[in-house]
PDB file of N, CA, C, O and CB in Angstrom:
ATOM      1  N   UNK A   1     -11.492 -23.592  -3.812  1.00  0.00           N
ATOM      2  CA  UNK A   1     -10.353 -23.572  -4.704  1.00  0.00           C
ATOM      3  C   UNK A   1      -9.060 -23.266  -3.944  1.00  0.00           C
ATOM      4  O   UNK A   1      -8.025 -23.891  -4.175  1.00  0.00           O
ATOM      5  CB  UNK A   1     -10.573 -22.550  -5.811  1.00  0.00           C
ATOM      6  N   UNK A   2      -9.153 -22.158  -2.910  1.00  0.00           N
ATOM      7  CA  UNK A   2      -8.088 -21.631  -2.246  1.00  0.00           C
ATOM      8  C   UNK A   2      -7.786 -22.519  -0.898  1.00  0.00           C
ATOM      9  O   UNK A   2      -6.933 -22.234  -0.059  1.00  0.00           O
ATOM     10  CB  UNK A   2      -8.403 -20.132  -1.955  1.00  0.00           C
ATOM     11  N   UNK A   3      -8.714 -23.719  -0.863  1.00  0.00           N
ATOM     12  CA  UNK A   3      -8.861 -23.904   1.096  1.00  0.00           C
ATOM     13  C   UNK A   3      -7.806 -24.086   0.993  1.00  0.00           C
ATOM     14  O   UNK A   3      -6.968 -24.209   0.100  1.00  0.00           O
ATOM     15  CB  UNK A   3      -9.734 -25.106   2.136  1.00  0.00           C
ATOM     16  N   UNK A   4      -7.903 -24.107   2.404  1.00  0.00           N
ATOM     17  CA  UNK A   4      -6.319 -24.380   3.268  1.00  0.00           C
ATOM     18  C   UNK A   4      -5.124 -23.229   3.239  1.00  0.00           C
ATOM     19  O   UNK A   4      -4.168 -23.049   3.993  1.00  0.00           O
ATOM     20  CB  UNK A   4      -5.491 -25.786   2.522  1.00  0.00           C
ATOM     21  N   UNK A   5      -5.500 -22.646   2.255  1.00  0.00           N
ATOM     22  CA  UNK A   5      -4.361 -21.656   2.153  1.00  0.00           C
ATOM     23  C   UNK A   5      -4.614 -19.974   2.669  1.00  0.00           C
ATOM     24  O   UNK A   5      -3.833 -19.023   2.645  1.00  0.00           O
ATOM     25  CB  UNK A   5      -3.975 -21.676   0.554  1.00  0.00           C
ATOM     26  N   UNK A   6      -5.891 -20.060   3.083  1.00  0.00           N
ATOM     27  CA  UNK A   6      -6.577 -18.802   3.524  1.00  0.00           C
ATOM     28  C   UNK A   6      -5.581 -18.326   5.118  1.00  0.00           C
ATOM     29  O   UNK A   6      -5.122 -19.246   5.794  1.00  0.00           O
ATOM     30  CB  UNK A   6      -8.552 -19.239   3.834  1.00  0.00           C
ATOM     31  N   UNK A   7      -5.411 -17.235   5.442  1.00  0.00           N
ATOM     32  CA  UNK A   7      -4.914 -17.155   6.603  1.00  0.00           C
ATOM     33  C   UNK A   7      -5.345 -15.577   6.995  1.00  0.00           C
ATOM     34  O   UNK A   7      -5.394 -14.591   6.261  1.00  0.00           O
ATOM     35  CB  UNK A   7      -3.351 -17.558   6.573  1.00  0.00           C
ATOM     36  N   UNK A   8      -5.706 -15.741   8.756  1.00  0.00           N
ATOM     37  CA  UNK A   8      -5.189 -14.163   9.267  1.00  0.00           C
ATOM     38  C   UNK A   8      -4.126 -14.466  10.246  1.00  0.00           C
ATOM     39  O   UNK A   8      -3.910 -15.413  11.002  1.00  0.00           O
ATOM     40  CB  UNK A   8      -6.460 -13.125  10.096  1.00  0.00           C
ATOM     41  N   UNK A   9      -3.529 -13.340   9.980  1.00  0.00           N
ATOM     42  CA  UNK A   9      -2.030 -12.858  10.933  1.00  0.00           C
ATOM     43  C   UNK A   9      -2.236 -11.516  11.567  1.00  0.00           C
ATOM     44  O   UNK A   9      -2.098 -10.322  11.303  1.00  0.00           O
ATOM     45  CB  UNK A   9      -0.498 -12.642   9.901  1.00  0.00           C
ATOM     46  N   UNK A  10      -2.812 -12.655  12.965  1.00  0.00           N
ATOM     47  CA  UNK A  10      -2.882 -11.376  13.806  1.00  0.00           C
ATOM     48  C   UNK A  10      -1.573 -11.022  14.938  1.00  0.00           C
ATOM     49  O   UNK A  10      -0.776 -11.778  15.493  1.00  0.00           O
ATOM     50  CB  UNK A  10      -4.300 -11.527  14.661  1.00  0.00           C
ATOM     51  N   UNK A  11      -1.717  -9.816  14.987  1.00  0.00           N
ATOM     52  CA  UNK A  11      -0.486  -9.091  16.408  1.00  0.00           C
ATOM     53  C   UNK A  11      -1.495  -8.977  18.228  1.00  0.00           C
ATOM     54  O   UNK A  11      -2.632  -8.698  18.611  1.00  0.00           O
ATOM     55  CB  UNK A  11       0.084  -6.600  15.722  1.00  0.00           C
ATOM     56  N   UNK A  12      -0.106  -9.419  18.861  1.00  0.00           N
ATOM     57  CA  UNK A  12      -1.129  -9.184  20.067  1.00  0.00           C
ATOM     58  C   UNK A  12      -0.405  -8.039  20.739  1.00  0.00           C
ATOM     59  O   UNK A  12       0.669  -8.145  21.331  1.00  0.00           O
ATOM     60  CB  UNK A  12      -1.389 -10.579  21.169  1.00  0.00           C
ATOM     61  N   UNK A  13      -1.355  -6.553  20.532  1.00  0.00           N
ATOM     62  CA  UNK A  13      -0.840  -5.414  20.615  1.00  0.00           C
ATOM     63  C   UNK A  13      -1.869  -5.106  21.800  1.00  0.00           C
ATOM     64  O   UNK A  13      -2.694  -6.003  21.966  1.00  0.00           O
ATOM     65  CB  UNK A  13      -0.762  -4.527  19.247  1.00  0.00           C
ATOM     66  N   UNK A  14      -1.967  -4.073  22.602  1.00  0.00           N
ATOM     67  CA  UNK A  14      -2.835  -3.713  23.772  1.00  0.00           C
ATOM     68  C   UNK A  14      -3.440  -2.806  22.716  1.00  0.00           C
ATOM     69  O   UNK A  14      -3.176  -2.124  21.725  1.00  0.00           O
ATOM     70  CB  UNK A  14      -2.160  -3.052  25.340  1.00  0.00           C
ATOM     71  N   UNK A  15      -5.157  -3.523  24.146  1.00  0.00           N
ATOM     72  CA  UNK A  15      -6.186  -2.265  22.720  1.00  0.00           C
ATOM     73  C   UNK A  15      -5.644  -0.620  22.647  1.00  0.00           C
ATOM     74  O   UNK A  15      -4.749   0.057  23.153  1.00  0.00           O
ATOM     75  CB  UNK A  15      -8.376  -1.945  23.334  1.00  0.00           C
ATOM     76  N   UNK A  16      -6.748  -0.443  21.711  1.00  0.00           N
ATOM     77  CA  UNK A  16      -6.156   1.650  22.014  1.00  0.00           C
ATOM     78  C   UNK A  16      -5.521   1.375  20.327  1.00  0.00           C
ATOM     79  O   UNK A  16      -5.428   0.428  19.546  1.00  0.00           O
ATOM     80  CB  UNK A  16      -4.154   2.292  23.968  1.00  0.00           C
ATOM     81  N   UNK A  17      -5.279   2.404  20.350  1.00  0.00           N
ATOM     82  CA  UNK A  17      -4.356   2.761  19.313  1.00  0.00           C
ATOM     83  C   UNK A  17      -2.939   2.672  18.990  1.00  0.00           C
ATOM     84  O   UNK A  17      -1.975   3.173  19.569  1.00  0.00           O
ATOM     85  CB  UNK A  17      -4.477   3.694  19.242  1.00  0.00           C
ATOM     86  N   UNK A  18      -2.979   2.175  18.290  1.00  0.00           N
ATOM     87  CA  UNK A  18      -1.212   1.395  18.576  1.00  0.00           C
ATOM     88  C   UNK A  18       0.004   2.573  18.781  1.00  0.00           C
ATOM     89  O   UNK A  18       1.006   2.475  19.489  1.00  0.00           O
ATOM     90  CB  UNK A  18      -0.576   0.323  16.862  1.00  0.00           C
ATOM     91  N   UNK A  19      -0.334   3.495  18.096  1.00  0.00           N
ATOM     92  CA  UNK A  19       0.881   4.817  18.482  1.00  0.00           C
ATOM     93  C   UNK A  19       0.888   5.091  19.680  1.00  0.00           C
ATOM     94  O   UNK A  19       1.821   5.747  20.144  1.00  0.00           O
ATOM     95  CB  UNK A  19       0.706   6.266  17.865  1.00  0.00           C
ATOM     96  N   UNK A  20      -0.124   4.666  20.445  1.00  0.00           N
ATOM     97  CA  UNK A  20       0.202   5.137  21.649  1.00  0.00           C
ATOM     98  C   UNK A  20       0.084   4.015  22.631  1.00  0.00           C
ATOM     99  O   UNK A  20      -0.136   4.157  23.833  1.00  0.00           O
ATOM    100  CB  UNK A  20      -0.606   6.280  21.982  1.00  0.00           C
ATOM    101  N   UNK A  21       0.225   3.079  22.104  1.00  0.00           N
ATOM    102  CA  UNK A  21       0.937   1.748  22.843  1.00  0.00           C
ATOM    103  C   UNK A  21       2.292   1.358  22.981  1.00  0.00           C
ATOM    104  O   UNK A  21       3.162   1.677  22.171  1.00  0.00           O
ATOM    105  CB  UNK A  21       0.548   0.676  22.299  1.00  0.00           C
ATOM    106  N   UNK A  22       2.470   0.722  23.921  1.00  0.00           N
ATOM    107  CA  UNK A  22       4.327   0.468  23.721  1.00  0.00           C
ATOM    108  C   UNK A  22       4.485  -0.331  22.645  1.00  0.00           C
ATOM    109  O   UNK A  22       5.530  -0.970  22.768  1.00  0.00           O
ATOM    110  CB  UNK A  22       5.231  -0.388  25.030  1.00  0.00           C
ATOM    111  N   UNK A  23       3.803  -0.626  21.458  1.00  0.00           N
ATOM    112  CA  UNK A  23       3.967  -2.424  21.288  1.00  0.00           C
ATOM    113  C   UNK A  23       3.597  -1.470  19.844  1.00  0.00           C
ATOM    114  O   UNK A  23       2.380  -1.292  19.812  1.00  0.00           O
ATOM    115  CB  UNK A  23       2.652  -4.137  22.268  1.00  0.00           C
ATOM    116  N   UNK A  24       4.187  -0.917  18.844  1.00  0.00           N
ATOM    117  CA  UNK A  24       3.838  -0.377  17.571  1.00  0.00           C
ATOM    118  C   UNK A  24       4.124  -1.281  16.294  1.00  0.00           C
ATOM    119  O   UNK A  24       5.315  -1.515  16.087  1.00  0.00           O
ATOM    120  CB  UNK A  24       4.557   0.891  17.444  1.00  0.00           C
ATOM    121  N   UNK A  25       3.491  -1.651  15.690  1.00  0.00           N
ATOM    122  CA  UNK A  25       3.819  -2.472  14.444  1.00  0.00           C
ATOM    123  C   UNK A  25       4.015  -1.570  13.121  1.00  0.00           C
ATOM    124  O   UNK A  25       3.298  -0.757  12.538  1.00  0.00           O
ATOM    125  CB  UNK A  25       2.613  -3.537  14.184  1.00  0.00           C
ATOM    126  N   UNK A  26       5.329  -2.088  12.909  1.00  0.00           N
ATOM    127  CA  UNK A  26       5.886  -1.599  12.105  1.00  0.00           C
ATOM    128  C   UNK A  26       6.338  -2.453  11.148  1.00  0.00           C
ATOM    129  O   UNK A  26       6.235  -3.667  11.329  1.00  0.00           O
ATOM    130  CB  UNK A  26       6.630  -0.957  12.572  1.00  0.00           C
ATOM    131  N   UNK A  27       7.058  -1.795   9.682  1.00  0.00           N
ATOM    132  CA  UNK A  27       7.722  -3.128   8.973  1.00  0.00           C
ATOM    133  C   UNK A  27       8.564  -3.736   8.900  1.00  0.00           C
ATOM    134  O   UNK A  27       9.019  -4.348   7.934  1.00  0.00           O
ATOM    135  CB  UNK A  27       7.840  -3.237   8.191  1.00  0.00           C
ATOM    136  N   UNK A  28       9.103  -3.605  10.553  1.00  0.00           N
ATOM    137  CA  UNK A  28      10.019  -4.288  11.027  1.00  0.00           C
ATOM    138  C   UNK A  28       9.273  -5.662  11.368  1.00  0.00           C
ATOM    139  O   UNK A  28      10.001  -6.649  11.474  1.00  0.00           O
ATOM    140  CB  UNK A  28      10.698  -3.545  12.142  1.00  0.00           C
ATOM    141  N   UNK A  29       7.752  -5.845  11.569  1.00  0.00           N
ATOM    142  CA  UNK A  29       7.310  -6.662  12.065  1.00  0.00           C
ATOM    143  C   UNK A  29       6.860  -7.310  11.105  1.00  0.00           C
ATOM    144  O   UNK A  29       6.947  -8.534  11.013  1.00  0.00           O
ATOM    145  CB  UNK A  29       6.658  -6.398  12.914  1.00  0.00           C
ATOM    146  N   UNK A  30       6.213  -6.407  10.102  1.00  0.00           N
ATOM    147  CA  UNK A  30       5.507  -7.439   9.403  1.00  0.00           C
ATOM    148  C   UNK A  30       6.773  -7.788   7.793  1.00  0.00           C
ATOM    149  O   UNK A  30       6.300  -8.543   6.944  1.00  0.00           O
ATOM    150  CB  UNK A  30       3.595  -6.659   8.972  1.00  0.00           C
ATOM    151  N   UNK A  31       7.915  -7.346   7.577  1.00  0.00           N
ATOM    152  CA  UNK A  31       8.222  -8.172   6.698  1.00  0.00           C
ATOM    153  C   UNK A  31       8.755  -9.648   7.075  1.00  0.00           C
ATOM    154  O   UNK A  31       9.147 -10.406   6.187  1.00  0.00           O
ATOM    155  CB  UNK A  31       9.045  -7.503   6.003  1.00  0.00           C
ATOM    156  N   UNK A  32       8.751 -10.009   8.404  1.00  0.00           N
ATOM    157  CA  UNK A  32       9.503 -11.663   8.773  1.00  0.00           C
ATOM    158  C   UNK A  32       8.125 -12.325   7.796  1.00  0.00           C
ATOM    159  O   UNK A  32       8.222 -13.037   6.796  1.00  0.00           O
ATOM    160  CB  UNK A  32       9.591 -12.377  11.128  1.00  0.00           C
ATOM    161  N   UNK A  33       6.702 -11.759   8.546  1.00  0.00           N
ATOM    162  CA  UNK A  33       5.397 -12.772   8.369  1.00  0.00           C
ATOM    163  C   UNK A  33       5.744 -12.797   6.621  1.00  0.00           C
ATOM    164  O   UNK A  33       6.020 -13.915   6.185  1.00  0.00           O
ATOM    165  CB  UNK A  33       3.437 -11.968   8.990  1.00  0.00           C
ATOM    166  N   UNK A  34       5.745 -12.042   5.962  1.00  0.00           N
ATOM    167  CA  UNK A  34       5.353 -11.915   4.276  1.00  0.00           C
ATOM    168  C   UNK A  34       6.778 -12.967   3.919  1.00  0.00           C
ATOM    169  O   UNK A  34       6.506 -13.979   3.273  1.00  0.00           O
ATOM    170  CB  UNK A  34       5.420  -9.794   3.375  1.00  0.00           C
ATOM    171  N   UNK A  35       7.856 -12.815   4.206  1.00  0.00           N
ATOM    172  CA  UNK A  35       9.001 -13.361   3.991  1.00  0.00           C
ATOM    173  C   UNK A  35       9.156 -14.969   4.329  1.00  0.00           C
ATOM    174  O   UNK A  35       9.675 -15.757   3.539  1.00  0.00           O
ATOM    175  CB  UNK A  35       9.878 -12.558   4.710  1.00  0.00           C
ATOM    176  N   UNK A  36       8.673 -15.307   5.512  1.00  0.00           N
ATOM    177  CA  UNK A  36       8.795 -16.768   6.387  1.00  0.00           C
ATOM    178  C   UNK A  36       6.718 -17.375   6.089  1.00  0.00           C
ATOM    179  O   UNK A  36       6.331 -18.519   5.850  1.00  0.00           O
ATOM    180  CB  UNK A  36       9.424 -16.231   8.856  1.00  0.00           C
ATOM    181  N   UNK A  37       6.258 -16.692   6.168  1.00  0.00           N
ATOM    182  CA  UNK A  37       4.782 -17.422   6.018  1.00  0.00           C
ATOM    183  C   UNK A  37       4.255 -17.148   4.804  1.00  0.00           C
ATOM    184  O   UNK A  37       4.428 -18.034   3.966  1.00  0.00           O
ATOM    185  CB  UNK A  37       3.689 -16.986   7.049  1.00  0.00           C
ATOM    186  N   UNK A  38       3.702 -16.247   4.481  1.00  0.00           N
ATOM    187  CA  UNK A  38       3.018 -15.468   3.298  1.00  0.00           C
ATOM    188  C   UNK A  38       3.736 -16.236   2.457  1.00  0.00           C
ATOM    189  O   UNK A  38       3.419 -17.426   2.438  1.00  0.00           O
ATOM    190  CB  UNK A  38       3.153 -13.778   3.101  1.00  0.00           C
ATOM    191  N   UNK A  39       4.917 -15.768   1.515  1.00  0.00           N
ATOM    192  CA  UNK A  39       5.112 -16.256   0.687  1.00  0.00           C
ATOM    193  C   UNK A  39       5.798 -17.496   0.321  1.00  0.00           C
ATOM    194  O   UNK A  39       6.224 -17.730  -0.810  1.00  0.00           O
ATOM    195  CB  UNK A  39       5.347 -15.574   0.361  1.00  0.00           C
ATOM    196  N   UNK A  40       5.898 -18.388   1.466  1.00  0.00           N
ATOM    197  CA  UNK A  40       5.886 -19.665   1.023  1.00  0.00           C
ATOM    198  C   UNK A  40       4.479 -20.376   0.943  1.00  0.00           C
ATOM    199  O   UNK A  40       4.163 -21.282   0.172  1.00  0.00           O
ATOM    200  CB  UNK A  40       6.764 -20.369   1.857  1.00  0.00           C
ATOM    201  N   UNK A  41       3.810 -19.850   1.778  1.00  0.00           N
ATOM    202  CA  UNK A  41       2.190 -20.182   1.153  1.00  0.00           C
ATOM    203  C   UNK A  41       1.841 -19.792  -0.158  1.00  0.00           C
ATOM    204  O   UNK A  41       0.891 -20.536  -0.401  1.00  0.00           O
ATOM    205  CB  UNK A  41       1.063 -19.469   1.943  1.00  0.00           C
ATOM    206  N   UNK A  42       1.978 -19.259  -0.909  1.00  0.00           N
ATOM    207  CA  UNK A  42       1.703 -18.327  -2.267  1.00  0.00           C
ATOM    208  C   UNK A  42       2.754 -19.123  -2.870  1.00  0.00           C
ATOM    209  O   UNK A  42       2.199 -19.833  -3.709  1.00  0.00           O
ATOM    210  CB  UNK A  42       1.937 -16.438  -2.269  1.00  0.00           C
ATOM    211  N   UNK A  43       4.246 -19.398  -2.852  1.00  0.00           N
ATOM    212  CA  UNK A  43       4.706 -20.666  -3.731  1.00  0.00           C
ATOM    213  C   UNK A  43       4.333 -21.852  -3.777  1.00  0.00           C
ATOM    214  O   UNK A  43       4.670 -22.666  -4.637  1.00  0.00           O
ATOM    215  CB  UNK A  43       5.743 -20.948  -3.613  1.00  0.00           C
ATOM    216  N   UNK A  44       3.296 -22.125  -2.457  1.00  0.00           N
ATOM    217  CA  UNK A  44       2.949 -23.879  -2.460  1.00  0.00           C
ATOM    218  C   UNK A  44       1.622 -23.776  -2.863  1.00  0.00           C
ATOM    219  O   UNK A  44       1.054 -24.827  -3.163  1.00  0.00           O
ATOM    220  CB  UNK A  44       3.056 -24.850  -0.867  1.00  0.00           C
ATOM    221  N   UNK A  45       0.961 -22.646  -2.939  1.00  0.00           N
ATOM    222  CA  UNK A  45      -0.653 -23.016  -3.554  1.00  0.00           C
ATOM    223  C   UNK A  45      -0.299 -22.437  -5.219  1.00  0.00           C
ATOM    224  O   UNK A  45      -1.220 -22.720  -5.985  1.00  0.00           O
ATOM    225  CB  UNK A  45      -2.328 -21.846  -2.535  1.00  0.00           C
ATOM    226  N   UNK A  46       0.796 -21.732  -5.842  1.00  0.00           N
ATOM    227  CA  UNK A  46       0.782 -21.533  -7.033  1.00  0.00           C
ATOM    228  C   UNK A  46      -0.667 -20.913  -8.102  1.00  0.00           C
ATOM    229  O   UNK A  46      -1.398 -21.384  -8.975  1.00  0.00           O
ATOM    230  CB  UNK A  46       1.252 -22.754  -7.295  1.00  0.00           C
ATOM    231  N   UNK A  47      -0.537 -19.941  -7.568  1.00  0.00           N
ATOM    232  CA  UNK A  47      -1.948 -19.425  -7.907  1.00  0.00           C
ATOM    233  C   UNK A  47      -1.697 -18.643  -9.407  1.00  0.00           C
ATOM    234  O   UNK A  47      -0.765 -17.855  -9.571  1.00  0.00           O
ATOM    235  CB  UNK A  47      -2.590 -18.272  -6.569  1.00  0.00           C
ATOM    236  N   UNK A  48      -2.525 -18.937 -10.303  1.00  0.00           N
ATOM    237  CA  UNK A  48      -2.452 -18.384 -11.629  1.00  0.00           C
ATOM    238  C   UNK A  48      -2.541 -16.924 -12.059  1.00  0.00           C
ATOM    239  O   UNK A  48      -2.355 -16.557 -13.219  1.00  0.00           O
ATOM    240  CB  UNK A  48      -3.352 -18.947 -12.240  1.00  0.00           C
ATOM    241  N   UNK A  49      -2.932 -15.869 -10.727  1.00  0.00           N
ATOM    242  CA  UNK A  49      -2.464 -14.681 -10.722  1.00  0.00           C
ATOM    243  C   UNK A  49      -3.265 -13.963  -9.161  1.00  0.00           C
ATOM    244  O   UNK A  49      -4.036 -14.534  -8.390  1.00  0.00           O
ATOM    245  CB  UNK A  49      -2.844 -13.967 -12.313  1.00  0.00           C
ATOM    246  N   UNK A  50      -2.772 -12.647  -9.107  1.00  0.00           N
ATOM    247  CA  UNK A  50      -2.903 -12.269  -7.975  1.00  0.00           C
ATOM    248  C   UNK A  50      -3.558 -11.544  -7.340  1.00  0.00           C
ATOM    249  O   UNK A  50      -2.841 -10.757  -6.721  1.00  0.00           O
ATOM    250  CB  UNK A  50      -2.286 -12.064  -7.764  1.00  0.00           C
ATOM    251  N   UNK A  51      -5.077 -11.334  -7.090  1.00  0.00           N
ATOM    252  CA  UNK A  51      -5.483  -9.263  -6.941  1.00  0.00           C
ATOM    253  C   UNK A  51      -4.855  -9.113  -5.609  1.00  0.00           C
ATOM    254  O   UNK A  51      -4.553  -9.950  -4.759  1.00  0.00           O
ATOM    255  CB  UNK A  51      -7.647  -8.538  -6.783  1.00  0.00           C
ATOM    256  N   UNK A  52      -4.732  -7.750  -5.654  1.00  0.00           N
ATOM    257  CA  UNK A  52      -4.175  -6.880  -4.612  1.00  0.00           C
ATOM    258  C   UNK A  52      -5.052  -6.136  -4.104  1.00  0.00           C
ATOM    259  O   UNK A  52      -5.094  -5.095  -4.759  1.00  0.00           O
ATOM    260  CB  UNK A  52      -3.190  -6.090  -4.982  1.00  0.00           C
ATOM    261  N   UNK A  53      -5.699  -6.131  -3.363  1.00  0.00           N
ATOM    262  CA  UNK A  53      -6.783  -4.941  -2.599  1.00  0.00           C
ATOM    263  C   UNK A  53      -6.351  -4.078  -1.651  1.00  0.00           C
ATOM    264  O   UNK A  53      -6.580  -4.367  -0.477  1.00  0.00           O
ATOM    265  CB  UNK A  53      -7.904  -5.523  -1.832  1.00  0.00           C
ATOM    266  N   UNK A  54      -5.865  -3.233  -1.871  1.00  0.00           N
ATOM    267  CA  UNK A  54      -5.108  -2.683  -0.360  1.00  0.00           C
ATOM    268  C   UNK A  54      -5.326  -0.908  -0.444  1.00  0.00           C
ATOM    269  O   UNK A  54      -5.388  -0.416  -1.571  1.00  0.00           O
ATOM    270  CB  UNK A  54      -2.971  -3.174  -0.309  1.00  0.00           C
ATOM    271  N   UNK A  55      -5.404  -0.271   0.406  1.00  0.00           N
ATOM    272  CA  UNK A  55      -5.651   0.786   1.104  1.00  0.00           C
ATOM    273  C   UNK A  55      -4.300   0.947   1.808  1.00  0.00           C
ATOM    274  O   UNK A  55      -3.372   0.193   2.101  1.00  0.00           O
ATOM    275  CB  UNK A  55      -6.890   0.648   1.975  1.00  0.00           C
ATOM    276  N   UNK A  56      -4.747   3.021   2.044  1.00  0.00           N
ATOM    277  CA  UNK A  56      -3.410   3.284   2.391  1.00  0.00           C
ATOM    278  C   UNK A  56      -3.685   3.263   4.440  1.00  0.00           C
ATOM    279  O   UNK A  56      -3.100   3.977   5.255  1.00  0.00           O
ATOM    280  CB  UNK A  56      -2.821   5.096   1.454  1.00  0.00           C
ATOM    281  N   UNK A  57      -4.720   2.221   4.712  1.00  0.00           N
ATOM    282  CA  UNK A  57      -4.520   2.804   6.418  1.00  0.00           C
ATOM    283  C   UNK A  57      -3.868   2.312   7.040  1.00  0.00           C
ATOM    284  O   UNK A  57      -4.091   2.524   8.232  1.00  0.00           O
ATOM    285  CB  UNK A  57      -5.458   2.825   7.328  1.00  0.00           C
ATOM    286  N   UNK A  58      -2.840   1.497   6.768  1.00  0.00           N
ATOM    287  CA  UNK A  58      -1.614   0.978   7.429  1.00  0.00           C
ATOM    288  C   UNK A  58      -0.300   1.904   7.875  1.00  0.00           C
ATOM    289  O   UNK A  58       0.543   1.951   8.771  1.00  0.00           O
ATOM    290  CB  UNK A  58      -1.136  -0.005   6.504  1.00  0.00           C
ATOM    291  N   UNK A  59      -0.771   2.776   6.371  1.00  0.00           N
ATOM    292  CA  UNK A  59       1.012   3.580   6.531  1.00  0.00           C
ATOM    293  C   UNK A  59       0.798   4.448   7.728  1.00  0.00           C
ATOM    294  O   UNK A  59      -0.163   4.798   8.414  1.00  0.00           O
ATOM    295  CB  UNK A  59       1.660   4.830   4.972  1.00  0.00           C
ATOM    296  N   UNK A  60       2.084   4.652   7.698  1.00  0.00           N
ATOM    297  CA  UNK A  60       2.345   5.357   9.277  1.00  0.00           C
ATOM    298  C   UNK A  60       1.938   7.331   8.754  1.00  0.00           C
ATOM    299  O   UNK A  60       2.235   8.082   7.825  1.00  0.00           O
ATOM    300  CB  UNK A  60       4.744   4.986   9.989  1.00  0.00           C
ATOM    301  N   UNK A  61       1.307   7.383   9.743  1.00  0.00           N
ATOM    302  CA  UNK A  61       0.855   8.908   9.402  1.00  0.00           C
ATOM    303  C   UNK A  61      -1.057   8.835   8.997  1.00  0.00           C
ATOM    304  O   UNK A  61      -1.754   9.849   8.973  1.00  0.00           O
ATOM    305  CB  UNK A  61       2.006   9.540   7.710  1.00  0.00           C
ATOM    306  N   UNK A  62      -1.450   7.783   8.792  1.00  0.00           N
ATOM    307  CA  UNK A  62      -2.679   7.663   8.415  1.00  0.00           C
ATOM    308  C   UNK A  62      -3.917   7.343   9.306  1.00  0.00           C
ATOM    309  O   UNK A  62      -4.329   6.205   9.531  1.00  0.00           O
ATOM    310  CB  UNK A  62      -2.575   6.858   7.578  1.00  0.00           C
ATOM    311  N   UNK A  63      -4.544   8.695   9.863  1.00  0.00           N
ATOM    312  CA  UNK A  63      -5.325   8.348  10.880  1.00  0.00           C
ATOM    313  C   UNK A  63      -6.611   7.425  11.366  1.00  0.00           C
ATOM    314  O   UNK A  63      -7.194   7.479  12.449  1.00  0.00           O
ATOM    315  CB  UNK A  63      -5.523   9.191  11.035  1.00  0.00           C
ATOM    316  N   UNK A  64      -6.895   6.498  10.155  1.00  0.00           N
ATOM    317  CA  UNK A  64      -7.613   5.594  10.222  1.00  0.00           C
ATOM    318  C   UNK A  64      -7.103   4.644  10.864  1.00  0.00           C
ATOM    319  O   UNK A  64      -7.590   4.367  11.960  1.00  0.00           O
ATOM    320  CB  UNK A  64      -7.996   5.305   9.247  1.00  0.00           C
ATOM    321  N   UNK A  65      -5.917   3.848  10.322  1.00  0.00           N
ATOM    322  CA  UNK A  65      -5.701   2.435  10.617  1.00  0.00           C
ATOM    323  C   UNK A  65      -4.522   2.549  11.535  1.00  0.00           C
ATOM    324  O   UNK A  65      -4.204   1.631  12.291  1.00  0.00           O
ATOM    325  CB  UNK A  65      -5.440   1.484   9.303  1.00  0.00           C
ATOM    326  N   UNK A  66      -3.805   3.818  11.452  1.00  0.00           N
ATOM    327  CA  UNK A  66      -2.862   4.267  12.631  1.00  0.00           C
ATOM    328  C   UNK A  66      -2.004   3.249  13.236  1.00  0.00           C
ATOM    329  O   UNK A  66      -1.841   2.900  14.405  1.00  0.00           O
ATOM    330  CB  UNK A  66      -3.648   4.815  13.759  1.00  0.00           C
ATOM    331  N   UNK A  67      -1.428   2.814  11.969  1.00  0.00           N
ATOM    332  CA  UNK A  67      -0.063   1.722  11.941  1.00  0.00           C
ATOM    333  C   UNK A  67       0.991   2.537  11.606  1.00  0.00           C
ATOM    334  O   UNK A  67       0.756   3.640  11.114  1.00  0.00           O
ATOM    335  CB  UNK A  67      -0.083   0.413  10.788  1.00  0.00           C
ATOM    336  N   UNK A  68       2.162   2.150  11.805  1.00  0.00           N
ATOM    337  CA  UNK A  68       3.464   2.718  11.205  1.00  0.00           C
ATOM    338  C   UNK A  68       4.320   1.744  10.516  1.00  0.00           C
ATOM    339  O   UNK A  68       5.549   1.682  10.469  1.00  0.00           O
ATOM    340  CB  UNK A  68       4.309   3.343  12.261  1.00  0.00           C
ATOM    341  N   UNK A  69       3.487   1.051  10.029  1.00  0.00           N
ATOM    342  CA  UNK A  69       4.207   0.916   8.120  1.00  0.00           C
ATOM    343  C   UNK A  69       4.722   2.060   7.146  1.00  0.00           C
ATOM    344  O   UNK A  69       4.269   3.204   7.178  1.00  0.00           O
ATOM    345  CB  UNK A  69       2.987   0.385   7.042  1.00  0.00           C
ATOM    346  N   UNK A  70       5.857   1.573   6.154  1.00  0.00           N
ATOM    347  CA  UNK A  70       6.280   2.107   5.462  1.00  0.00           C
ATOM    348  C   UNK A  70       5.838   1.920   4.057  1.00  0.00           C
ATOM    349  O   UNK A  70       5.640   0.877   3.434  1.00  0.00           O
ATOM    350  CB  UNK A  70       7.272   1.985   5.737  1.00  0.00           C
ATOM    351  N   UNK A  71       5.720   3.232   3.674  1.00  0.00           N
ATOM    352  CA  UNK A  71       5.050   2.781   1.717  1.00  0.00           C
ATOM    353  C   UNK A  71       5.658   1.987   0.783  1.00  0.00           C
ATOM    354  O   UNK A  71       5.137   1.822  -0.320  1.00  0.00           O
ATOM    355  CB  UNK A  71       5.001   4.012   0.641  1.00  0.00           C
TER     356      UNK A  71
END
């Protein structure tokens, strides 16, 4: 139903943990992808509604996923 429109967006960050890499992703990085890719994909497949699955291990401060995103 969805092909073609499936995607991963990956970063090429050095392994380890990104806080303590030079190379930190932040949402400086990822709002271009949601803004320029993401959601012109999501206006051209027009999907009749949306789930959201998301967890907090992105945000910055969260020692699982140990990104520095903002909430």
């Amino acid at each position: 139903m969805g092909r073609g429109y499936n995607m991963n967006i990956n970063f090429n960050v050095p392994s380890g943990k990104f806080k303590d890499s030079k190379v930190p992703i932040t949402s400086k990085e990822y709002l271009p992808l949601y803004t320029h890719l993401v959601l012109p994909t999501v206006n051209e497949f027009k999907p009749d509604f949306i789930i959201v699955c998301c967890g907090f291990d992105a945000c910055d401060g969260d020692p699982l996923g140990d990104l520095c995103l903002e909430p």
